[in-house]
C-alpha atoms as one frame of an Amber mdcrd trajectory, in Angstrom:
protein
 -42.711  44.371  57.233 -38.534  44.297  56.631 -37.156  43.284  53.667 -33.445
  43.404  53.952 -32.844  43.074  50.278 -34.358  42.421  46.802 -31.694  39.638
  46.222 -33.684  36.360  46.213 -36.049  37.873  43.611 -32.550  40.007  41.792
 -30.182  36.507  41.842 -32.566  33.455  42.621 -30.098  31.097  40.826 -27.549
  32.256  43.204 -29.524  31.874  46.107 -31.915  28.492  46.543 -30.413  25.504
  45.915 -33.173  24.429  43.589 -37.227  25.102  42.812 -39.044  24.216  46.117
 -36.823  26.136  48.260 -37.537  29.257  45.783 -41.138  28.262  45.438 -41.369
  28.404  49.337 -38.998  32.095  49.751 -41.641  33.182  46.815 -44.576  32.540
  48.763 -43.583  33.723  52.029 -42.725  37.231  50.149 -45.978  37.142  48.323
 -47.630  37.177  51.705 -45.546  39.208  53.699 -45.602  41.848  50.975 -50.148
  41.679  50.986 -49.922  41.920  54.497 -47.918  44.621  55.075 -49.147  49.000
  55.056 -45.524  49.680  55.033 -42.090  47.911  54.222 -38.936  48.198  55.856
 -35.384  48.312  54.389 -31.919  49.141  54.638 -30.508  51.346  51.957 -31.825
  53.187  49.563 -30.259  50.961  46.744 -32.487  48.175  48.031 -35.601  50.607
  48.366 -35.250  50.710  44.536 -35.017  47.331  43.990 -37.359  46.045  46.267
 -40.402  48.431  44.899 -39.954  47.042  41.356 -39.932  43.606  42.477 -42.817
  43.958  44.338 -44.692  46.481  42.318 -44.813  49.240  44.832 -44.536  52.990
  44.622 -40.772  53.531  46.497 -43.174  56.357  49.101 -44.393  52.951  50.515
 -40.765  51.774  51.497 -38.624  53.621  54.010 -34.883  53.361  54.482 -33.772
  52.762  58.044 -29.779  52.017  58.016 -27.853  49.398  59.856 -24.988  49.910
  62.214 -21.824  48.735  63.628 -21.996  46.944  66.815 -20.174  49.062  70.211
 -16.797  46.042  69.195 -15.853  47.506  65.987 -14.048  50.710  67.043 -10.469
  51.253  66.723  -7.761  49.071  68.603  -3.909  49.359  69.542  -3.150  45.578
  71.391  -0.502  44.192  69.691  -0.529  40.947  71.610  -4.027  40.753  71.478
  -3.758  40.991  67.442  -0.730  38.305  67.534  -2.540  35.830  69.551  -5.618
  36.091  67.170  -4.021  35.998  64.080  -2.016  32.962  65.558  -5.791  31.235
  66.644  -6.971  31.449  62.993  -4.139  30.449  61.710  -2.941  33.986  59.774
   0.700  35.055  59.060   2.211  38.048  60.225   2.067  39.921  56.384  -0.013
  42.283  54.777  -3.826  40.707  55.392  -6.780  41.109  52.940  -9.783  40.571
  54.953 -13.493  39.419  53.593 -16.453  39.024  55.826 -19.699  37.249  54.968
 -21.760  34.706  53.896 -19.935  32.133  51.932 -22.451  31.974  49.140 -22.601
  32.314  44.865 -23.690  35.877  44.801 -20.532  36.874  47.222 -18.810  36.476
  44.244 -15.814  34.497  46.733 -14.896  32.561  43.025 -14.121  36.231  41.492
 -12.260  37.334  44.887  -9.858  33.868  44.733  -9.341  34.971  40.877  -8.234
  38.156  41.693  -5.915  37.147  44.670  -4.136  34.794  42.306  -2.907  37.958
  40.095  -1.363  39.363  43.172   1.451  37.061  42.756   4.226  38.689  43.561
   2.542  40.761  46.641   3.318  38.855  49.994  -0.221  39.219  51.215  -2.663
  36.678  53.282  -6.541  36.505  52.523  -8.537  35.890  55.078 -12.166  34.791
  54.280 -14.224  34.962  57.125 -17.887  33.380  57.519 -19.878  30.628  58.463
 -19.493  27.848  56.020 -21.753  25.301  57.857 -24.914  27.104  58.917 -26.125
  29.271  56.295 -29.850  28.502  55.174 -28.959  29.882  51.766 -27.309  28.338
  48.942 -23.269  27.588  50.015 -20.740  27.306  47.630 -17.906  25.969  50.131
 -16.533  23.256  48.657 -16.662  24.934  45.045 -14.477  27.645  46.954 -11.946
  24.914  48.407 -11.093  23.447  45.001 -11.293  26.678  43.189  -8.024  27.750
  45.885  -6.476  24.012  45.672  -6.685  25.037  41.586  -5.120  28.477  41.762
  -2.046  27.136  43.999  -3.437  29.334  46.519  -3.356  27.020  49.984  -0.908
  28.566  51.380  -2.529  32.187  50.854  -5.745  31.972  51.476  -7.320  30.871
  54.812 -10.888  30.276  55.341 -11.589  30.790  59.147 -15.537  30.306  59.461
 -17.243  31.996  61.986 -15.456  34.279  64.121 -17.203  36.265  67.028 -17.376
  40.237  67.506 -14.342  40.411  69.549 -12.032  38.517  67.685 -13.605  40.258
  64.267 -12.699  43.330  65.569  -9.583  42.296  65.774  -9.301  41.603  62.625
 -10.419  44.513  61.181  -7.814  46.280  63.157  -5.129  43.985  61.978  -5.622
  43.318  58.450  -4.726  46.130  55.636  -8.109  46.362  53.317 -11.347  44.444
  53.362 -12.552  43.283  50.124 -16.265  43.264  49.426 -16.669  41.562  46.098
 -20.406  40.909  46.315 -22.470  40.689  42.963 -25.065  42.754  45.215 -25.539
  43.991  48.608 -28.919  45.166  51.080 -26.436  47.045  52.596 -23.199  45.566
  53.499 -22.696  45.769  57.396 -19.204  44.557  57.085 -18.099  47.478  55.570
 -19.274  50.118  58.291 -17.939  47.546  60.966 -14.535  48.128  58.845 -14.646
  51.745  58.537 -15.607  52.034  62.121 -12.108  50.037  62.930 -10.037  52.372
  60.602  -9.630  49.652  57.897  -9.801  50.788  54.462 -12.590  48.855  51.914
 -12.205  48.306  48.544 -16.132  47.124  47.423 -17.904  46.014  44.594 -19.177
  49.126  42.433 -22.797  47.272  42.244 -25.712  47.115  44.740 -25.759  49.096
  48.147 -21.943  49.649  48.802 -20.838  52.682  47.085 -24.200  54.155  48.695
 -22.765  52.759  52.036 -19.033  53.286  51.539 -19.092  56.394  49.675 -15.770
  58.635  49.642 -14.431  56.099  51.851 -13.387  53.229  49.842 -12.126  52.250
  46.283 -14.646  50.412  43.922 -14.228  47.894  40.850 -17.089  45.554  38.685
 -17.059  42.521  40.459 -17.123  40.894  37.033 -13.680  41.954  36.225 -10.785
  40.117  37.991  -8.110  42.283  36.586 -10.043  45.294  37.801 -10.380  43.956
  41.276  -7.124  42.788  41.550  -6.081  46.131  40.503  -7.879  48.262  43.202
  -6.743  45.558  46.008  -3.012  45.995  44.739  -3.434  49.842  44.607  -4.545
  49.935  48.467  -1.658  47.347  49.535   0.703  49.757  47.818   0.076  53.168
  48.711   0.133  53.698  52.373  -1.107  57.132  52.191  -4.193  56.301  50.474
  -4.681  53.617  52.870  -4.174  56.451  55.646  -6.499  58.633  53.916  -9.442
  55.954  53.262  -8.986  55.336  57.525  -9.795  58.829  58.119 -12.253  58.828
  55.719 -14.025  55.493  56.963 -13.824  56.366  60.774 -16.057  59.370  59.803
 -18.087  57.873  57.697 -18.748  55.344  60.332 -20.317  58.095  62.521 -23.254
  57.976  60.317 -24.498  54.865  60.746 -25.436  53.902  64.465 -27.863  51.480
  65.950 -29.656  54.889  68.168 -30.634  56.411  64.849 -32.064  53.163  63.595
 -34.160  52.741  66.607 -35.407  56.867  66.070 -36.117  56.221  62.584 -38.020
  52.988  62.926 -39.663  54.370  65.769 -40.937  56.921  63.667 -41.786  54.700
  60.622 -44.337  52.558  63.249 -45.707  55.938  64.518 -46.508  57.513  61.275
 -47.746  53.799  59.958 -50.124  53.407  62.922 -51.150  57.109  62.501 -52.449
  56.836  58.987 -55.953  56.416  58.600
């Protein structure tokens, strides 16, 4: 059985939009988590997390790592950038990039908080996700008035969903991604950064510095200052931005959907093989 993530049992307030919809995630995990011999996850982060909330020895869960998809790679088409940045409505300026679910335990609130300190940086965000079809608790609307509060319209776009080739893009064109997530399973947007050359700057809590490693500059999500402070110090410094690219292209190399496949591969032999 896969788990992704211990986050519905870690953040449930964050998560269901009231008590049935967590009575009914409970009960399918119950019985998903009888059923199965073995589970299934993504990082080793989550392994830890999801054996205490389901009162398993961590030697029943194995780690089998996501990947970035063959359109995240590195790009050098100018007009191609322009005419997507044009479609989504993003200046030409420095571009701060997020990518994910538009929901409370993104920690988007904290992220529009710490853009408004950058005041006197000419810099874009760009927050990037599907605000209409998540199953999970959204927080939207919250977000929308939060920016319309802050003075931020004209800094801050939300494109919704955006597909592979025009995310790649993206990555290529903006100058850091910000991951300001109150916990991550993993945090695919990250490696599909790194594996475009774009430097991350990530929450220190949850999966990402596990993911992100040497490649990326961290911060508590729970401090705006803090954040604000590593996104300013990768907008600045060009050769730490250079360096984190280098970094986060190798880094990148690690995680691939042909390992994934080997190592689950394995997991269902060595599952079926035990008596």
């Amino acid at each position: 059985m896969t788990f992704h993530d211990a986050i519905a049992e870690t953040h449930p307030a964050l998560i269901f939009s009231g008590a049935r919809a967590r009575l009914f995630w409970r009960a399918k995990a119950w019985l998903a988590n009888r059923q199965a011999d073995r589970i299934l996850t993504v990082s080793n982060d989550a392994r830890t997390r999801i054996a205490a909330a389901f009162g398993r020895p961590e030697s029943q869960v194995a780690v089998v790592n996501e990947g970035p998809g063959a359109a995240f790679r590195r790009l050098s088409n100018a007009a191609a950038a322009r005419h997507v940045l044009e479609e989504y409505g993003l200046p030409d300026e420095p571009l701060v990039l997020y990518v994910g679910g538009i929901s409370p335990h993104k920690n988007l609130d904290g992220l529009l908080q710490a853009f408004a300190r950058l005041k006197g940086w000419p810099a874009h965000l760009a927050i990037v996700g599907d605000h209409s079809g998540d199953s999970f608790l959204g927080c939207y609307p919250e977000l929308v008035a939060l920016r319309g509060r802050l003075g931020l319209e004209s800094r801050v776009t939300f494109t919704g969903f955006v597909p592979d080739e025009h995310l790649a893009v993206l990555y290529n064109a903006a100058t850091v991604l910000a991951l300001p997530s109150f916990d991550e399973g993993f945090g695919l947007p990250a490696v599909e950064a790194m594996a475009c050359g774009l430097p991350v700057a990530a929450s220190s809590i949850g999966s990402l510095p596990e993911v992100v490693g040497p490649a990326g500059v961290f911060f508590d999500p729970r401090d705006h200052e803090a954040m604000a402070a590593a996104l300013l110090r990768v907008l600045e410094d060009a050769r730490l931005r250079a360096d984190l690219s280098a970094s986060g292209l190798r880094r990148a190399g690690l995680f691939t959907w042909s390992a994934a496949a080997r190592d689950a591969v394995r997991l269902f032999e060595e599952t079926v093989a035990r008596p």
